[in-house]
C-alpha positions in Angstrom: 7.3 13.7 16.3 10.9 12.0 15.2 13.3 12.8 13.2 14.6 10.7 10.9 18.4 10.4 9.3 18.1 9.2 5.8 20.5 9.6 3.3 19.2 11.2 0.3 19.6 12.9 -3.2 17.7 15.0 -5.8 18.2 14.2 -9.0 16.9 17.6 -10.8 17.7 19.4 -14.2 17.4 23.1 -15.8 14.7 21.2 -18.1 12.8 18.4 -19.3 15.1 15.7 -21.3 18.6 16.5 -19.6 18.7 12.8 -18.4 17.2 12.8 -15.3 15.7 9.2 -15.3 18.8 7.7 -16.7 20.5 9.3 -14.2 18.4 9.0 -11.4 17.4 5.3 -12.5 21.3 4.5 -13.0 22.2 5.8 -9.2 19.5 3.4 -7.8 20.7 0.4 -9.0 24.3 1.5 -9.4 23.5 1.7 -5.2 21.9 -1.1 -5.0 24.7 -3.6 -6.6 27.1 -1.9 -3.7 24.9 -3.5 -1.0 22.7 -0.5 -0.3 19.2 -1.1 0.1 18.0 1.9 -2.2 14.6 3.7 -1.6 13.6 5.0 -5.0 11.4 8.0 -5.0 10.1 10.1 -8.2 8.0 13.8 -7.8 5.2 14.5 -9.4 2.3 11.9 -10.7 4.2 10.2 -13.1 3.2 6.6 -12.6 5.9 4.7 -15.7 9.4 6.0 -14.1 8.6 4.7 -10.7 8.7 1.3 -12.5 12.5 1.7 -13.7 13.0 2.6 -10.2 11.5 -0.6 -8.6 13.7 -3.2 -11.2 16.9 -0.6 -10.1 16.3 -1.2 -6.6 14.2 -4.2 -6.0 11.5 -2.2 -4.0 8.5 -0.1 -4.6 9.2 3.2 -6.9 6.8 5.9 -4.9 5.8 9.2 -5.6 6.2 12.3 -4.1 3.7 14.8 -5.3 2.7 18.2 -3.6 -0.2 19.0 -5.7 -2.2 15.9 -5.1 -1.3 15.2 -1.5 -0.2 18.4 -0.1 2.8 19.7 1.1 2.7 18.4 4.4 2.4 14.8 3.4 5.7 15.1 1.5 7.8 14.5 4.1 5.8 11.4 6.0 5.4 9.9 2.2 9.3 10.0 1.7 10.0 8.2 5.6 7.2 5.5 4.8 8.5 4.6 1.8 12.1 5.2 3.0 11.8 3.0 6.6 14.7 0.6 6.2 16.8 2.2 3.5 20.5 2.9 3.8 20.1 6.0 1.0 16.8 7.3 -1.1 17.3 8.5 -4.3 14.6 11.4 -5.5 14.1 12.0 -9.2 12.9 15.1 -10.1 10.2 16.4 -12.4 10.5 19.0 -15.8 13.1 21.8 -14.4 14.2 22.3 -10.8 12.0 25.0 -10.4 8.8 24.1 -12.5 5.5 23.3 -10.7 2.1 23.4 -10.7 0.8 25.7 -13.5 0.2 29.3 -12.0 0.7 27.5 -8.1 4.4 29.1 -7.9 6.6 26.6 -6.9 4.1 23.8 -5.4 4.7 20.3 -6.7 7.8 21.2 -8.0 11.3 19.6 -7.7 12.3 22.8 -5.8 9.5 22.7 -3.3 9.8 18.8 -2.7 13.6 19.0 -1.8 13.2 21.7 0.6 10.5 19.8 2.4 12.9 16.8 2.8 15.7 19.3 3.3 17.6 16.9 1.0 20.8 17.9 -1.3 20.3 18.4 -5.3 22.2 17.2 -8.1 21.7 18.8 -11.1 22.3 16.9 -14.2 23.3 19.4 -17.3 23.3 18.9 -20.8 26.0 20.1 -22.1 26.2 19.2 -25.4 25.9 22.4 -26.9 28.0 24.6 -24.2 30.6 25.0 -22.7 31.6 28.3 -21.0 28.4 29.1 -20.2 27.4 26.5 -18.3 28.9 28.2 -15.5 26.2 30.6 -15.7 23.2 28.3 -15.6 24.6 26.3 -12.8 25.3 29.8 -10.7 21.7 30.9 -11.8 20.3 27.6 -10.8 22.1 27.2 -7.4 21.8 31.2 -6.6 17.7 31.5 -7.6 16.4 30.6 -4.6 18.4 30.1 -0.9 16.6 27.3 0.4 17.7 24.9 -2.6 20.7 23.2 -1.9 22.5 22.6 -5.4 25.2 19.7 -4.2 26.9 19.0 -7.6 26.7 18.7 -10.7 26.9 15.9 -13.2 27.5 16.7 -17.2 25.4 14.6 -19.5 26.5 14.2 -23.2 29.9 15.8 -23.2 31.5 15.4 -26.2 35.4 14.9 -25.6 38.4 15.3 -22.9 38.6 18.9 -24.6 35.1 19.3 -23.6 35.5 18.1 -20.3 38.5 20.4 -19.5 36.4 23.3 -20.8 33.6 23.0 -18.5 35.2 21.8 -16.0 37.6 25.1 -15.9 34.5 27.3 -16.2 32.7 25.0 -13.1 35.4 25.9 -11.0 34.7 29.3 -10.4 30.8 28.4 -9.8 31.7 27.0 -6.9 29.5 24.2 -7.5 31.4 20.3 -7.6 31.5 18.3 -10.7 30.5 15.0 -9.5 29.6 13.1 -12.6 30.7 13.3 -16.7 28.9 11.2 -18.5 29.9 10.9 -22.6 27.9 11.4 -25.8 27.0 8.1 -27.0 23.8 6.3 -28.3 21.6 6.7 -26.1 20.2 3.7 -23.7 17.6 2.0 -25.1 14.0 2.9 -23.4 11.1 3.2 -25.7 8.8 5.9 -25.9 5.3 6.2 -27.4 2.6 8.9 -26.8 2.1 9.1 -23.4 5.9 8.6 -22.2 8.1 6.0 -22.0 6.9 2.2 -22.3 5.9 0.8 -18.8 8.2 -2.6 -17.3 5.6 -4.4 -17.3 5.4 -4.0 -21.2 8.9 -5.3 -21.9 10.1 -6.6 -18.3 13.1 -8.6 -20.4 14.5 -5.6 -22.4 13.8 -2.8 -19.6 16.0 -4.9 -17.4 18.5 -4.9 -19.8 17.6 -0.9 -19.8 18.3 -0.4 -16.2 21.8 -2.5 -16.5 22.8 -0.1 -19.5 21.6 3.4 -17.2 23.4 1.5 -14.1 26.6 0.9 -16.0 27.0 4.3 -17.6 26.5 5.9 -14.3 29.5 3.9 -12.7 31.8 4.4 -15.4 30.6 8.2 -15.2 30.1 9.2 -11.8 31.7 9.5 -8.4 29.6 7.3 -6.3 31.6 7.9 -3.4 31.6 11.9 -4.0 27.7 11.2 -4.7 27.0 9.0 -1.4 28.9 11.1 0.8 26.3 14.4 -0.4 23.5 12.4 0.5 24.9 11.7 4.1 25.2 15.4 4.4 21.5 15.5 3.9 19.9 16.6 7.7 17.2 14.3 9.6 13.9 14.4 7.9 11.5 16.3 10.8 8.2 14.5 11.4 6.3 10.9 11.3 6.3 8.2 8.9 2.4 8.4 7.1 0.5 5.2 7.5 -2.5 3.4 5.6 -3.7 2.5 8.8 -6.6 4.7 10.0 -5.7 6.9 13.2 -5.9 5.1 16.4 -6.1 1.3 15.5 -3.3 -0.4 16.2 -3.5 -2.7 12.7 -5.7 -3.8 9.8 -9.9 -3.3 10.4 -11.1 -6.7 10.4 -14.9 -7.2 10.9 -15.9 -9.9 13.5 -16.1 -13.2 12.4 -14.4 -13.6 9.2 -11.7 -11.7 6.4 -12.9 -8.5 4.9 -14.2 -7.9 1.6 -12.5 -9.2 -1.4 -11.3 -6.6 -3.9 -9.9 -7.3 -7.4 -7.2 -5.0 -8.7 -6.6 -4.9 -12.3 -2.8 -5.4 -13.3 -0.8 -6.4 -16.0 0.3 -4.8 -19.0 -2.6 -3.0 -19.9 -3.1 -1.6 -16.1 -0.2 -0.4 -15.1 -0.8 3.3 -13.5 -1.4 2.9 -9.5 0.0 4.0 -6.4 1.3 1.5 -4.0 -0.7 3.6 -1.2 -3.9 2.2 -2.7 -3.9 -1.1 -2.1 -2.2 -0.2 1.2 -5.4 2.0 2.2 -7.2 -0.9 0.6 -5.7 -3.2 2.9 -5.4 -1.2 6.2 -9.4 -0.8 5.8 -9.7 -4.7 6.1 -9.7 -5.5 2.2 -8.9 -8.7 0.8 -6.5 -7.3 -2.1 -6.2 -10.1 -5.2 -4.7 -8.3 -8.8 -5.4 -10.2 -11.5 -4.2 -9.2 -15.5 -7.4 -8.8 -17.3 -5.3 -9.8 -20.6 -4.9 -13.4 -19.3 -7.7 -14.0 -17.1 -11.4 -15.0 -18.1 -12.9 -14.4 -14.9 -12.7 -12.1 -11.9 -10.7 -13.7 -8.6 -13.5 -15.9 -6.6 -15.9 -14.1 -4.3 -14.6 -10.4 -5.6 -17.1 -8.1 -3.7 -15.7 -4.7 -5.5 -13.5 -3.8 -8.3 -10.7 -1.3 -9.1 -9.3 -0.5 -12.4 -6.7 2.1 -12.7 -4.7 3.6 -15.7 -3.1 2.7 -18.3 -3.0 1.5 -21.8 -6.0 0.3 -22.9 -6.2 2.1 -26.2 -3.0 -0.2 -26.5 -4.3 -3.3 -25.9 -7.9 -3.0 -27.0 -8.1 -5.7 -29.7 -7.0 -8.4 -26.7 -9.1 -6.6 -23.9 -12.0 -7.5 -26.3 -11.5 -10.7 -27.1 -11.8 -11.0 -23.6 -15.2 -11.5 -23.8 -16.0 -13.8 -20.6 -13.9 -11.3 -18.6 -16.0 -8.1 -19.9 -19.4 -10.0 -19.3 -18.1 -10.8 -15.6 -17.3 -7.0 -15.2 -20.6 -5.5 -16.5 -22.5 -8.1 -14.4 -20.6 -7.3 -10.8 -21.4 -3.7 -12.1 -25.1 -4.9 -12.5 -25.2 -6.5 -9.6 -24.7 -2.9 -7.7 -21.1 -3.8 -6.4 -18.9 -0.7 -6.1 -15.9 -0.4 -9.0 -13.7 2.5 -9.1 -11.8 3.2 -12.4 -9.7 5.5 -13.4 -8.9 6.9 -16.9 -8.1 3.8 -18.4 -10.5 1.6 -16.3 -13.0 4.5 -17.8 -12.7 3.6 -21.4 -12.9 -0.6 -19.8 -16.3 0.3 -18.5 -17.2 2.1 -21.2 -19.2 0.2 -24.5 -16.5 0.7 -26.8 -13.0 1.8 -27.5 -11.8 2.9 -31.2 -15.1 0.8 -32.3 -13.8 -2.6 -30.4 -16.7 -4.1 -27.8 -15.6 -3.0 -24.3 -17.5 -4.0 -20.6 -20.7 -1.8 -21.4 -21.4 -0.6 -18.3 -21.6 2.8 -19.2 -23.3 3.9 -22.0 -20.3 5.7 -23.6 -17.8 5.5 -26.8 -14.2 5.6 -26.0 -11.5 6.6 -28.7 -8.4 7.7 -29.2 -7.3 11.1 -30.5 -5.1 13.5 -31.6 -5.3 15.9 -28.7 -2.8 15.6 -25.4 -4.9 16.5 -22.5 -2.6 16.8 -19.6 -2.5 19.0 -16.2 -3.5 19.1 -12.5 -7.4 19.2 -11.1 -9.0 21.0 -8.2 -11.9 18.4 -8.0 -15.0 17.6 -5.8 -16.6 15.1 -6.0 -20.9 16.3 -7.6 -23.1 13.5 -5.4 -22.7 10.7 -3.3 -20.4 7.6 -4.5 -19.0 4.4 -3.7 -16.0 6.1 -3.0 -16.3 9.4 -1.8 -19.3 11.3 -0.2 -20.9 14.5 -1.7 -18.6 17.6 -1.4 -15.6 15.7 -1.0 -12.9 17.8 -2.3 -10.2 15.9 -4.3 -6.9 16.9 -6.2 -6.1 15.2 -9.4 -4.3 14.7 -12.4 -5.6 13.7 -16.2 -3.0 12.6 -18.5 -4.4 11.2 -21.6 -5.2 11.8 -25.5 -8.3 9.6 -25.5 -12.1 11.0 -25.2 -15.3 9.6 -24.4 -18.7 10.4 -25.3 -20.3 11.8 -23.7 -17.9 12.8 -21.1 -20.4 12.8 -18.2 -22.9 10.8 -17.3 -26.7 12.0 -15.1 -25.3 11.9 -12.5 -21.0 12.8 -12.5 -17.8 12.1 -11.1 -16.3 15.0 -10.5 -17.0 18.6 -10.6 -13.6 20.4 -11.9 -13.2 24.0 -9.9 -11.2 26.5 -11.2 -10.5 28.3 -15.0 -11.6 24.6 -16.5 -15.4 24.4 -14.9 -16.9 21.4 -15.9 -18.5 18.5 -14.5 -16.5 15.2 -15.5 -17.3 11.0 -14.9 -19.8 8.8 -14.1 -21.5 7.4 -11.2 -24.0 4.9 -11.4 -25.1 2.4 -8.8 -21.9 1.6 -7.3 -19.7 2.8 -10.0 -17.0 5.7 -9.8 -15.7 5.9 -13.1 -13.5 9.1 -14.2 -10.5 10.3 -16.1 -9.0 11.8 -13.1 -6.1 10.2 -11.2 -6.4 10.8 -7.7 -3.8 9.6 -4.8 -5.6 8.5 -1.7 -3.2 9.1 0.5 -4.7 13.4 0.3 -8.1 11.6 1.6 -7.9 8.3 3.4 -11.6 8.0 4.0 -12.3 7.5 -0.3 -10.3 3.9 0.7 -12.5 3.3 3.8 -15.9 4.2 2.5 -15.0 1.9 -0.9 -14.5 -1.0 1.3 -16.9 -0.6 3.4 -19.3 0.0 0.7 -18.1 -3.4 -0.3 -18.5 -5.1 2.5 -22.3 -4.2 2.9 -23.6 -4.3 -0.8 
């Protein structure tokens, strides 16, 4: 085991909309145009903030979540992604101390800096305080002894007057003011009803997004103050995690030729993956070739499997069906019995519609989109054998949607979900894995394997 120096900062908040991404996304790139090279990190599942990160810093936003992968991943996921960075940045989830529902503090902001022993910054609204924000930030950095609170920076202050005011009252908190950023209209990043609009849905403006949450930051903040916290940070104990299986010294390559060719849906209707995927993918001796189902009419040449992840579909559904050579190439791989593993939006791909528009038909399911926000973690295992994961294999996911299909569950299921929500969830048939549940391979190496080697021999 080594230990590894990186710098490194939190980015957390008392609640949900403080400013954490603009902050967080603002100190990446505000690092990154010193010179730093900037490892950009976000807890939890969240798969659309990762993608600020990556155009802040020029290199792969990854997440850092405790539910799906376990605590003691944490801390090998952060040096993986972190091997060769002069500073990491973390940005937080909800409140500092909000996790898992009913799990205490697992997957929570909290519980992810303590396992990288890394510094917090707490970024404060304080629009509508002033006095009393010495009181949250001594609540805050008092609740629990193993969180370090570092500083804080003020978001939407509203004048000097304002300033002076809580900075007086921050005094006797003990707790540094390291940033004071002003009310003003807010940068531009577009929400719609799952979050904020991915990059790859408006790479052009969300650059011009990043350069906006960059320059406020500067103007705002103490980078120095900000840079010289996250060298305080101590060495990160342990190993960095790696896609490749345990004891090989590099990618599995059968004898005689390149692995398996496996398409990975992309573009701007795919945009929900983790970059440990394709690395598991690739470590098991995959051929990995994305392709953007919106623009292409075929799969790539000699595709022997198929991955679609999440998304926005329901978005783009009028395009995805015009598609139509693209959907018939999908439904006859799926016919032909090669394994495909989708994921809530590749779900409603497969299925034979969505909101009434032709889909790929490989499952004999509707797909729509409704009113209803269905959100929250999954204790999963998996009903019957698969193309990606054996029968009994015990997963942890997420669902993060407000689209249903019908029925929900095929003969034979994806997933059965333990717990208060009992159910059984998905479809497999022949070799397709289709299910609403987001799952992050790293927790359970072997679902990459057995999908490519399951490619390899069907």
């Amino acid at each position: 085991m080594v230990s590894s120096p990186v710098p490194r900062l939190v980015i957390a908040a008392p609640s949900s909309g403080s400013g954490k991404t603009t902050v967080a996304t603002g100190l990446m790139a505000a690092f990154a145009a010193r010179g730093l090279a900037v490892s950009p990190h976000k807890v939890g599942p969240d798969y659309i903030d990762p993608g600020y990160h990556a155009l802040a810093t020029g290199r792969t936003g990854r997440n850092l979540d405790a539910y799906l992968c376990g605590p003691e991943l944490i801390a090998p996921l952060f040096l993986h992604g972190a091997r060769g960075c002069d500073l990491a940045v973390v940005e937080g989830v909800m409140g500092l101390y909000d996790g898992a529902a009913g799990e205490g503090e697992l997957a929570s902001t909290a519980q992810v800096a303590k396992l990288l022993r890394a510094p917090v910054v707490l970024v404060v609204d304080a629009s509508a305080q002033s006095r009393s924000v010495a009181a949250l930030v001594h609540g805050f950095a008092s609740w629990d002894p193993g969180v370090r609170i570092g500083g804080v920076i003020l978001n939407k202050v509203g004048s000097d007057r304002h300033e002076e005011l809580l900075r007086e009252a921050l005094d006797s908190a003990g707790v540094p003011v390291l940033g004071v950023l002003r009310r003003a209209r807010p940068v531009q990043t577009p929400s719609r009803h799952l979050g904020l609009v991915p990059v790859a849905e408006r790479r052009a403006a969300a650059t011009d997004s990043v350069a906006a949450m960059a320059a406020l930051v500067t103007a705002g903040c103490d980078l120095a103050a900000l840079e010289a916290l996250a060298r305080t940070a101590p060495p990160v104990p342990g190993d960095p995690w790696s896609p490749v299986p345990p004891g090989s010294d590099g990618p599995v390559r059968p004898a005689g030729g390149p692995g398996p060719r496996i398409a990975v849906a992309g573009g701007p209707a795919f945009t929900f993956s983790y970059a440990e995927h394709t690395e598991l993918l690739g470590a098991a001796g995959a051929e990995v070739v994305p392709f953007d189902p919106l623009r292409e009419e075929r799969l790539p040449d000699g595709t022997a499997g198929l991955v679609v992840g999440g998304g926005f579909p329901e978005v783009y559904a009028a395009e995805l069906s015009a598609n139509e050579p693209l959907r018939a190439a999908v439904a006859e791989l799926a016919a032909s019995g090669a394994p495909i593993a989708a994921e809530c939006a590749g779900l409603l791909y497969l299925c034979r519609e969505l909101d009434g528009r032709p889909m790929c038909g490989v499952l004999d399911a509707t797909a729509r989109m409704t009113q209803r926000l269905t959100l929250g973690y999954r204790d999963a295992v998996a009903v019957g054998d698969s193309a990606l994961a054996a029968a009994g294999t015990r997963m942890r996911g997420h669902e993060f949607h407000r689209t249903a299909v019908e029925p929900s569950a095929g003969a034979a299921p994806a997933w059965g979900i333990r717990g208060r929500d009992r159910r059984v969830e998905g479809f497999v048939q022949r070799g397709v894995h289709a299910s609403y549940l987001h799952t992050h391979w790293a927790s359970e190496p072997g679902v990459a394997r057995r999908f490519v080697e399951r490619c390899r021999t069907s």
